[in-house]
PDB file of N, CA, C and O in Angstrom:
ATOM      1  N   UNK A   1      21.586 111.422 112.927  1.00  0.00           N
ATOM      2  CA  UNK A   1      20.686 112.415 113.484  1.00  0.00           C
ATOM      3  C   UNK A   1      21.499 113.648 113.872  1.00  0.00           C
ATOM      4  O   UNK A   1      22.528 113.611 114.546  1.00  0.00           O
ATOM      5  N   UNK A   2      20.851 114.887 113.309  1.00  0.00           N
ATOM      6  CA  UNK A   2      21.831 115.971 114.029  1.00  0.00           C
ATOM      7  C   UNK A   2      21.503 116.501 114.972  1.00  0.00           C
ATOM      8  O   UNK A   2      20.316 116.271 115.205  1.00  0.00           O
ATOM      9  N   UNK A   3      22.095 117.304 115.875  1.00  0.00           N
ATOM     10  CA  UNK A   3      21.680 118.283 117.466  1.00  0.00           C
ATOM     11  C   UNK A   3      21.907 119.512 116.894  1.00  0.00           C
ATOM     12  O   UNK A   3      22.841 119.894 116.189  1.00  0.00           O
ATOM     13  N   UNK A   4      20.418 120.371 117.501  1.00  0.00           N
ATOM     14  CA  UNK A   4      20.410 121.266 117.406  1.00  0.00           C
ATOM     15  C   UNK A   4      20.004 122.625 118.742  1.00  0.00           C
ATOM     16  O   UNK A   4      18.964 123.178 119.100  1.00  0.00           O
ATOM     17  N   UNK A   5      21.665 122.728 119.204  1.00  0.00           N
ATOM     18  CA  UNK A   5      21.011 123.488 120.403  1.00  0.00           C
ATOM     19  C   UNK A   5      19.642 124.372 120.418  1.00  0.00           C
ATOM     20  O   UNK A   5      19.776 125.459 119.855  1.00  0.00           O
ATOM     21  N   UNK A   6      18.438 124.127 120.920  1.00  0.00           N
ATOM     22  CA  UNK A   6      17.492 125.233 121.334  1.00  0.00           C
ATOM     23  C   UNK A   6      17.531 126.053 122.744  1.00  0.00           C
ATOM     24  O   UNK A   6      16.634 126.838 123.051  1.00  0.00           O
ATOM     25  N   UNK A   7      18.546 125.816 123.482  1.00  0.00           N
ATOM     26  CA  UNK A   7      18.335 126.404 124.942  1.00  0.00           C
ATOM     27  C   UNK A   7      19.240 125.792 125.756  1.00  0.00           C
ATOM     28  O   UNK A   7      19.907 124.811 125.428  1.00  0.00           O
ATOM     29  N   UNK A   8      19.291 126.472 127.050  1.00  0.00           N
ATOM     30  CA  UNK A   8      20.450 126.322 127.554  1.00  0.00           C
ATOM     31  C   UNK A   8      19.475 126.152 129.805  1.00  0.00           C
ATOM     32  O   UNK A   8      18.873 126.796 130.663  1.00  0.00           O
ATOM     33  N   UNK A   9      19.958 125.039 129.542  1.00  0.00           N
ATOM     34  CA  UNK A   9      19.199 124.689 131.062  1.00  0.00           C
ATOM     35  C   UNK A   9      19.768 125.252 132.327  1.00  0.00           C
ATOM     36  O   UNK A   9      20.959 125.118 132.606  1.00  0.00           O
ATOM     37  N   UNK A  10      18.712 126.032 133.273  1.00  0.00           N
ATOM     38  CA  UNK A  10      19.417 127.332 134.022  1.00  0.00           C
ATOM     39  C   UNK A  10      19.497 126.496 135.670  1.00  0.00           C
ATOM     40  O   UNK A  10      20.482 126.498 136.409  1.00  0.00           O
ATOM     41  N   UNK A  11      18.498 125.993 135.872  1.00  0.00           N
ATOM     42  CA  UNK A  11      18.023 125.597 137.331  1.00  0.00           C
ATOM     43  C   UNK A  11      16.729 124.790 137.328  1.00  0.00           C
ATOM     44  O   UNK A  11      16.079 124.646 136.293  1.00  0.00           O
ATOM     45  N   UNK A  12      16.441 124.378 138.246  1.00  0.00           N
ATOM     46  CA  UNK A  12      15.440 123.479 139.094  1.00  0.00           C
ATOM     47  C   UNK A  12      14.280 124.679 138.662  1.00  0.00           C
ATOM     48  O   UNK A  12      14.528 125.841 138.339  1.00  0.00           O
ATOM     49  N   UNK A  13      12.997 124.047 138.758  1.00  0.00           N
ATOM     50  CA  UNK A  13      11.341 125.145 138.824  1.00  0.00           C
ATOM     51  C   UNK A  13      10.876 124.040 139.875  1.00  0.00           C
ATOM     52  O   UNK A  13      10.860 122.863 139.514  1.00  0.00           O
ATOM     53  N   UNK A  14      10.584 124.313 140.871  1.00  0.00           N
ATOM     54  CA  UNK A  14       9.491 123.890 141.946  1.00  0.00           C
ATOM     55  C   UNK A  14      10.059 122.116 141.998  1.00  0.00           C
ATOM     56  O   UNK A  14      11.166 121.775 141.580  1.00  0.00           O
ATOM     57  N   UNK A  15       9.285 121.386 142.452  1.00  0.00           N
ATOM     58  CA  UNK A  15      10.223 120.251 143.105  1.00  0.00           C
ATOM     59  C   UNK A  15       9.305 118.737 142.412  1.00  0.00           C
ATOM     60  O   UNK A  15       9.143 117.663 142.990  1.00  0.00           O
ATOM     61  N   UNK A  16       8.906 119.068 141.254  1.00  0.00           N
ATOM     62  CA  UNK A  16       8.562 118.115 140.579  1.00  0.00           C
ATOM     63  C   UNK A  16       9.248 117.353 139.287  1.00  0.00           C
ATOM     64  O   UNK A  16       8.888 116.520 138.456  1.00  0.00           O
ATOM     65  N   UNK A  17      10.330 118.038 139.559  1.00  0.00           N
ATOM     66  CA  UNK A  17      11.647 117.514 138.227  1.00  0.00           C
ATOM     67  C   UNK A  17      11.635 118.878 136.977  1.00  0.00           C
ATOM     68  O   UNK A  17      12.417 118.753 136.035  1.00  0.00           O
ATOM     69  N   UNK A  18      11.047 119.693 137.014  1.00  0.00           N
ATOM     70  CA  UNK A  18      10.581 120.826 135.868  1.00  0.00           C
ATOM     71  C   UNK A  18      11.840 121.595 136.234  1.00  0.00           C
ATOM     72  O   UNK A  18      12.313 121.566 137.370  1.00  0.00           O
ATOM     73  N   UNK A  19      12.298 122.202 135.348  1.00  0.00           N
ATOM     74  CA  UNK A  19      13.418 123.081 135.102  1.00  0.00           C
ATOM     75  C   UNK A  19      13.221 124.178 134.013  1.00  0.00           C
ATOM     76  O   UNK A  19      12.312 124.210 133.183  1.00  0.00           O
ATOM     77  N   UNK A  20      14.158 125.001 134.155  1.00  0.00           N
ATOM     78  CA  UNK A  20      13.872 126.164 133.172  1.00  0.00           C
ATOM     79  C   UNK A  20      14.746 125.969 132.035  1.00  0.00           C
ATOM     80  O   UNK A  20      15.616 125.097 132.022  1.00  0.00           O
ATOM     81  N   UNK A  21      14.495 126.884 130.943  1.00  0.00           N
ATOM     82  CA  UNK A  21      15.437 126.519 129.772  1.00  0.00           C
ATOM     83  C   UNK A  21      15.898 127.849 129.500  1.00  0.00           C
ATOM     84  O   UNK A  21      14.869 128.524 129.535  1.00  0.00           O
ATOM     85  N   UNK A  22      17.062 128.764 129.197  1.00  0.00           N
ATOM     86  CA  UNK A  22      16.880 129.557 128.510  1.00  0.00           C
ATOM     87  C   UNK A  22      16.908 129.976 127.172  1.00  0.00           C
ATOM     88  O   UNK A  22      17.931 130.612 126.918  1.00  0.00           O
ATOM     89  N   UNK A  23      16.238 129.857 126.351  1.00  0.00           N
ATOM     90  CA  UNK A  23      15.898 129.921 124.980  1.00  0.00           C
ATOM     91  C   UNK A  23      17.019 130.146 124.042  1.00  0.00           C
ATOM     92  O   UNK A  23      17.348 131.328 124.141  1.00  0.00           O
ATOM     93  N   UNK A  24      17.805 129.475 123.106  1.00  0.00           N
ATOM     94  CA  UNK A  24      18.588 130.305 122.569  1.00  0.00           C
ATOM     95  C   UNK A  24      18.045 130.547 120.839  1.00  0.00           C
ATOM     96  O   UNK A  24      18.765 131.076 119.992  1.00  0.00           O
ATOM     97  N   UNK A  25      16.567 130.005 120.562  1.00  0.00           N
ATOM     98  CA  UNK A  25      15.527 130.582 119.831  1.00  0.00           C
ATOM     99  C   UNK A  25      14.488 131.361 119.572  1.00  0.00           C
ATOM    100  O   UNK A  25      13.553 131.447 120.368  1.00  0.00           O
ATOM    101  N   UNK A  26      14.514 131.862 118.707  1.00  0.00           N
ATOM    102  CA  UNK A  26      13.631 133.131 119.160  1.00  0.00           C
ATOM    103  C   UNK A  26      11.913 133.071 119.090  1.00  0.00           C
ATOM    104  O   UNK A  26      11.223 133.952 119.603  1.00  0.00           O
ATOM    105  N   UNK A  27      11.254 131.703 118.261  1.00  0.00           N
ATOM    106  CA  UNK A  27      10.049 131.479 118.593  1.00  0.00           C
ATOM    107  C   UNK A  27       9.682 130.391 120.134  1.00  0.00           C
ATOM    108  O   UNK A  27       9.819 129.174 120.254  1.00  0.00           O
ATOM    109  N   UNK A  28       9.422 130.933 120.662  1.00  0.00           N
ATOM    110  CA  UNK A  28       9.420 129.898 122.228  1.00  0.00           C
ATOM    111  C   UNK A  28       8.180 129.166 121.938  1.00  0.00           C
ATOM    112  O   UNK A  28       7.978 128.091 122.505  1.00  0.00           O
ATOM    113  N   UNK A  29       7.495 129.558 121.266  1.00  0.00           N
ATOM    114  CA  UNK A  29       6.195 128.767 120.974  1.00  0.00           C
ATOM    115  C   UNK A  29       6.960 127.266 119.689  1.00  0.00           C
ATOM    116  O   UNK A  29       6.190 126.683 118.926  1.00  0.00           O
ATOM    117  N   UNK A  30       8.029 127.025 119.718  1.00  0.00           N
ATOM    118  CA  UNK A  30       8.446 125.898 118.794  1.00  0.00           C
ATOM    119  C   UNK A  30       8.874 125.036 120.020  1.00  0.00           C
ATOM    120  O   UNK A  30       9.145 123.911 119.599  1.00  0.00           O
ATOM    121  N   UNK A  31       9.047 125.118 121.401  1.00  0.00           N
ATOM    122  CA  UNK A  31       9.229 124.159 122.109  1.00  0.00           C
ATOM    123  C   UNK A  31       8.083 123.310 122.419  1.00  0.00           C
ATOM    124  O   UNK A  31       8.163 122.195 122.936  1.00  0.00           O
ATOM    125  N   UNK A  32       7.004 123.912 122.067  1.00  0.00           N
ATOM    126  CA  UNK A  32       5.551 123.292 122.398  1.00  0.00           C
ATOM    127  C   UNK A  32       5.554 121.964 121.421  1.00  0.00           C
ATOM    128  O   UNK A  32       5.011 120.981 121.924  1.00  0.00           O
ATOM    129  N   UNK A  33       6.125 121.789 120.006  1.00  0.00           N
ATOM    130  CA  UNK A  33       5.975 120.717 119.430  1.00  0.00           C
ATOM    131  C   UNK A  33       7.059 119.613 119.395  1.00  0.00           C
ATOM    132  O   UNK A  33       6.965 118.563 118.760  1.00  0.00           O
ATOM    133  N   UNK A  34       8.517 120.151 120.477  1.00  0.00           N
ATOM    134  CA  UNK A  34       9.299 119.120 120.440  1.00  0.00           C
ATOM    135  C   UNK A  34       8.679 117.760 121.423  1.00  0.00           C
ATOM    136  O   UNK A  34       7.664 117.875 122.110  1.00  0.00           O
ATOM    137  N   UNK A  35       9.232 116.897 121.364  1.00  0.00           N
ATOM    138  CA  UNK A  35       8.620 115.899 121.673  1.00  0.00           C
ATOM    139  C   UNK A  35       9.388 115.005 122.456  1.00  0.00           C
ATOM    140  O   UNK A  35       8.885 114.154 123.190  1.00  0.00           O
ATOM    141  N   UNK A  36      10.769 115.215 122.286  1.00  0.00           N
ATOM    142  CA  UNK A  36      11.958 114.751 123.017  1.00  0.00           C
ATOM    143  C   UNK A  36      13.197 115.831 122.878  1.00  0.00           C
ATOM    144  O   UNK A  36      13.289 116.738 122.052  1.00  0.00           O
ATOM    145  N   UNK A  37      14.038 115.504 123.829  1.00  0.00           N
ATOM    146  CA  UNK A  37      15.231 116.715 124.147  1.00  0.00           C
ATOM    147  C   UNK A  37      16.305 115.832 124.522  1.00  0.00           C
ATOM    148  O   UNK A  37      16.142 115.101 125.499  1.00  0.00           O
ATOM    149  N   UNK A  38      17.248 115.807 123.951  1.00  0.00           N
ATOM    150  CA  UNK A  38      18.529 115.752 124.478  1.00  0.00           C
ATOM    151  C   UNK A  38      19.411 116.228 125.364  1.00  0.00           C
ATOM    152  O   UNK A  38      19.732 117.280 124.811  1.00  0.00           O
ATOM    153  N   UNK A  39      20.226 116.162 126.691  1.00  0.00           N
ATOM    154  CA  UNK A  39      21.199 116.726 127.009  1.00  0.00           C
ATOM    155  C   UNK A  39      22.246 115.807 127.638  1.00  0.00           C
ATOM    156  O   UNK A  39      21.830 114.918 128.381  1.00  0.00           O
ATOM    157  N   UNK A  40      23.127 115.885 127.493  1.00  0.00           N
ATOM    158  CA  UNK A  40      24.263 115.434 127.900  1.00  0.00           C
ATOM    159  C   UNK A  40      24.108 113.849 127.319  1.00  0.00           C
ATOM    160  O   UNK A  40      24.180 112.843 128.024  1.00  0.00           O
ATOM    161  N   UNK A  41      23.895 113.877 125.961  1.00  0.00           N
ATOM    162  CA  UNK A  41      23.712 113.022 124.967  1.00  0.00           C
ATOM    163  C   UNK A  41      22.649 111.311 125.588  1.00  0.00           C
ATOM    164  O   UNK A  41      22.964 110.123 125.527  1.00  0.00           O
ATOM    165  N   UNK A  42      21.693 111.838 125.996  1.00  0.00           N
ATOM    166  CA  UNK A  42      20.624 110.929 126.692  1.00  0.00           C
ATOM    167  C   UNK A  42      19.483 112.031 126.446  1.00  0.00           C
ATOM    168  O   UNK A  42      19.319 113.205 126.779  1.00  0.00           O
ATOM    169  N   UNK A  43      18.610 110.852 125.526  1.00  0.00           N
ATOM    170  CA  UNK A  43      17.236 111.357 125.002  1.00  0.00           C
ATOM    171  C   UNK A  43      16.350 111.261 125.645  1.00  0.00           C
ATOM    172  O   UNK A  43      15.918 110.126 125.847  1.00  0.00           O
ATOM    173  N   UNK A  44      15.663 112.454 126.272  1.00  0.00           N
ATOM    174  CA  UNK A  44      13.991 112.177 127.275  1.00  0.00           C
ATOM    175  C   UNK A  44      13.156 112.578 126.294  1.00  0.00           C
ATOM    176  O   UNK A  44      13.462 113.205 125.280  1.00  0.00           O
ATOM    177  N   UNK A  45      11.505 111.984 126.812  1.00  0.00           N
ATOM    178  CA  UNK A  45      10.591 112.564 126.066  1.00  0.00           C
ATOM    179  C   UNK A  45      10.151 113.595 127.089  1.00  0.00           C
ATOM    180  O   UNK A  45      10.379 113.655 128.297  1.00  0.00           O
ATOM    181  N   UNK A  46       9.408 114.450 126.222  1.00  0.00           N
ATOM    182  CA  UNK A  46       9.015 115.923 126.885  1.00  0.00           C
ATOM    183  C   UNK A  46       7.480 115.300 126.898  1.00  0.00           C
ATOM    184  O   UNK A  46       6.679 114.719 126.165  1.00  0.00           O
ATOM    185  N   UNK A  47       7.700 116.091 128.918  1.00  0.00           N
ATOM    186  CA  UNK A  47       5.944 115.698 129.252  1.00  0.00           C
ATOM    187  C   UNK A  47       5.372 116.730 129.566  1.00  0.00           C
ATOM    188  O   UNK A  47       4.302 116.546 130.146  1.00  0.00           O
ATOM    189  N   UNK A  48       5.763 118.073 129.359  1.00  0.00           N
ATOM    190  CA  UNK A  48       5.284 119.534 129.179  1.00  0.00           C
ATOM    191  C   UNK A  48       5.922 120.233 129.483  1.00  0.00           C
ATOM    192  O   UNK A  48       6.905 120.073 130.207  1.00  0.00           O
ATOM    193  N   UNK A  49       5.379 121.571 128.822  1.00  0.00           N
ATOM    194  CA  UNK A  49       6.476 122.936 128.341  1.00  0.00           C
ATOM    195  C   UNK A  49       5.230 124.164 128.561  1.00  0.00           C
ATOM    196  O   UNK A  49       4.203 124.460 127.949  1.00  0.00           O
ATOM    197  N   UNK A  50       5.806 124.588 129.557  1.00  0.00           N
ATOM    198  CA  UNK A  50       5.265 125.534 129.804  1.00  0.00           C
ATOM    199  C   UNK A  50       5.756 127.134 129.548  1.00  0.00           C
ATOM    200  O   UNK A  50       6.531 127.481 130.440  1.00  0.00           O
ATOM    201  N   UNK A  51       5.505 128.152 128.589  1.00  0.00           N
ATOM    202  CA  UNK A  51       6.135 128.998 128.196  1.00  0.00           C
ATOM    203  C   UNK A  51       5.812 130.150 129.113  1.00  0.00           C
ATOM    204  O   UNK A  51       4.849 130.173 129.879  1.00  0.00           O
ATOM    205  N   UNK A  52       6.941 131.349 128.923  1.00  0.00           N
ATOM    206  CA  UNK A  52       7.182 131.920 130.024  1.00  0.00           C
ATOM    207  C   UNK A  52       7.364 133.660 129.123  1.00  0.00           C
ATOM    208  O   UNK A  52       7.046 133.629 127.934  1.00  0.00           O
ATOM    209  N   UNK A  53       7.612 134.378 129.413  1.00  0.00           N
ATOM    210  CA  UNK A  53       7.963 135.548 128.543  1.00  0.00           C
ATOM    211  C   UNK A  53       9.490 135.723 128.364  1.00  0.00           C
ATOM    212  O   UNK A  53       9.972 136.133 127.308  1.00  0.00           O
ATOM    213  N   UNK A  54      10.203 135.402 129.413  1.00  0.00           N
ATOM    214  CA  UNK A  54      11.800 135.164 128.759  1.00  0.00           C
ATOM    215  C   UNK A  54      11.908 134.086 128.984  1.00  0.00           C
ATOM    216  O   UNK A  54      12.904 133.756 128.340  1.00  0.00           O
ATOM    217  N   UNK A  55      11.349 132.788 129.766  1.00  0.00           N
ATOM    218  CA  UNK A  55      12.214 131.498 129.636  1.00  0.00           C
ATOM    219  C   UNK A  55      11.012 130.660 129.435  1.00  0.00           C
ATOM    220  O   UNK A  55       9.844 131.045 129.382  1.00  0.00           O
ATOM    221  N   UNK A  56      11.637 129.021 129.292  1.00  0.00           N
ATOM    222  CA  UNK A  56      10.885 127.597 129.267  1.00  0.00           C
ATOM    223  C   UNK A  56      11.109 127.110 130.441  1.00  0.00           C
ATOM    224  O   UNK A  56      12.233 127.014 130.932  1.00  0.00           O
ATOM    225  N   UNK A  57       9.913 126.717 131.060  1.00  0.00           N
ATOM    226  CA  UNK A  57       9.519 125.614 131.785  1.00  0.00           C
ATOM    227  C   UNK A  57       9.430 124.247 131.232  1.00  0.00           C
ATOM    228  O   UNK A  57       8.424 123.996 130.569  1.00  0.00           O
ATOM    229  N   UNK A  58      10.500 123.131 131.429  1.00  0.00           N
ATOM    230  CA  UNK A  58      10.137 121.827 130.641  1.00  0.00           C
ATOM    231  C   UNK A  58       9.923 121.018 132.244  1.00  0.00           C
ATOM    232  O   UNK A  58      10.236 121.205 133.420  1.00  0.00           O
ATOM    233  N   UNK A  59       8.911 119.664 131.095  1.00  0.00           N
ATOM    234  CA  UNK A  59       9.183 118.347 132.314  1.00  0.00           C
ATOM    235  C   UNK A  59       9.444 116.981 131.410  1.00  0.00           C
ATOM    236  O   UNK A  59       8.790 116.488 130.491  1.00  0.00           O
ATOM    237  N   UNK A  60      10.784 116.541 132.115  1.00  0.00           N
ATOM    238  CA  UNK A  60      11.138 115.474 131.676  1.00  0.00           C
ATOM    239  C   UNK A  60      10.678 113.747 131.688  1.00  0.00           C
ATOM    240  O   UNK A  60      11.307 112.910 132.336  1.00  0.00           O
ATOM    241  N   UNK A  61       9.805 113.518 131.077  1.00  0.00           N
ATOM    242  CA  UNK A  61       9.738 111.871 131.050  1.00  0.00           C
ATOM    243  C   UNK A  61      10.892 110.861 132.340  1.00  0.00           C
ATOM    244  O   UNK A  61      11.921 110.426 131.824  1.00  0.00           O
ATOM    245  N   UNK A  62      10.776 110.672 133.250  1.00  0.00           N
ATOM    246  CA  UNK A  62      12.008 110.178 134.090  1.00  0.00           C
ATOM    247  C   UNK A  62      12.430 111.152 135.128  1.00  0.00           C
ATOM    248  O   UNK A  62      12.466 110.797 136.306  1.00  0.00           O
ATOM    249  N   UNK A  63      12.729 112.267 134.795  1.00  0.00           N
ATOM    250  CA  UNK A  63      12.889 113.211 135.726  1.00  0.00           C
ATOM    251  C   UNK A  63      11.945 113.311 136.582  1.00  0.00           C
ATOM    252  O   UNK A  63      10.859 113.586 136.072  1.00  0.00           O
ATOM    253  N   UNK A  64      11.951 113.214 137.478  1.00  0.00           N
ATOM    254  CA  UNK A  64      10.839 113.532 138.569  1.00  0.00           C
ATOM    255  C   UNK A  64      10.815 114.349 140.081  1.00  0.00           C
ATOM    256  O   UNK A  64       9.870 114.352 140.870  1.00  0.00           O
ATOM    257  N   UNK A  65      12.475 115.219 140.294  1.00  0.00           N
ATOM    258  CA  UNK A  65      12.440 115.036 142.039  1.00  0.00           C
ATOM    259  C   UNK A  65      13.448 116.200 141.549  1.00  0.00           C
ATOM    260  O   UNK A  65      14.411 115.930 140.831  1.00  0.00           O
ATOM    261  N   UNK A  66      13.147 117.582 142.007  1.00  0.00           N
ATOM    262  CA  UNK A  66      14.250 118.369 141.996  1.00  0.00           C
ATOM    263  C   UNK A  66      15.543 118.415 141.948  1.00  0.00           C
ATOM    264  O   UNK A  66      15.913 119.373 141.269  1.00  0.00           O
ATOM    265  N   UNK A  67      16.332 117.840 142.343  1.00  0.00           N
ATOM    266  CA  UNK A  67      17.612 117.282 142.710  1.00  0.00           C
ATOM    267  C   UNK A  67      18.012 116.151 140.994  1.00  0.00           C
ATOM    268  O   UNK A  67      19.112 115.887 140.509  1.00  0.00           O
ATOM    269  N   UNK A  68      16.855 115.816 140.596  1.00  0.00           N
ATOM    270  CA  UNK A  68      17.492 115.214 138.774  1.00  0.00           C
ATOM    271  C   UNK A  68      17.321 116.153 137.801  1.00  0.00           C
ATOM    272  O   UNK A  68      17.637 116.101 136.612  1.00  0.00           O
ATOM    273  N   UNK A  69      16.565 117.380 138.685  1.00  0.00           N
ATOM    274  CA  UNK A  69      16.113 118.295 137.736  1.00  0.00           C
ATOM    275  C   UNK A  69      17.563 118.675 137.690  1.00  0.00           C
ATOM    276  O   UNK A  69      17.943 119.570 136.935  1.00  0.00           O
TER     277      UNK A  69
END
């Protein structure tokens, strides 16, 4: 399977595990159909993506509490 950086994770969004992404693609509307994300080589599934005009809002499957964000 290959990795393909899409974004680069900035900080915490509000205190439900959601974090921001900053895009390093230029359609932000292609995060809407990923379905899982990798980082630090541990696969979550994506439980919504909320788009932004410069950044992503994701929420992680497992993630749940600011502080795992």
């Amino acid at each position: 399977m290959s990795l393909n950086l899409v974004g680069v994770a900035t900080k915490p969004q509000a205190l439900k595990g959601q974090f921001r992404i900053k895009p390093e693609i230029l359609n932000l509307k292609e995060f809407k159909k990923f379905t899982h994300l990798t980082i630090d080589n541990k696969e979550y599934n994506v439980e919504a993506v909320t788009l932004r005009d410069t950044f992503v809002i994701v929420k992680l499957n497992g993630v749940d509490t600011c502080e795992q964000a």
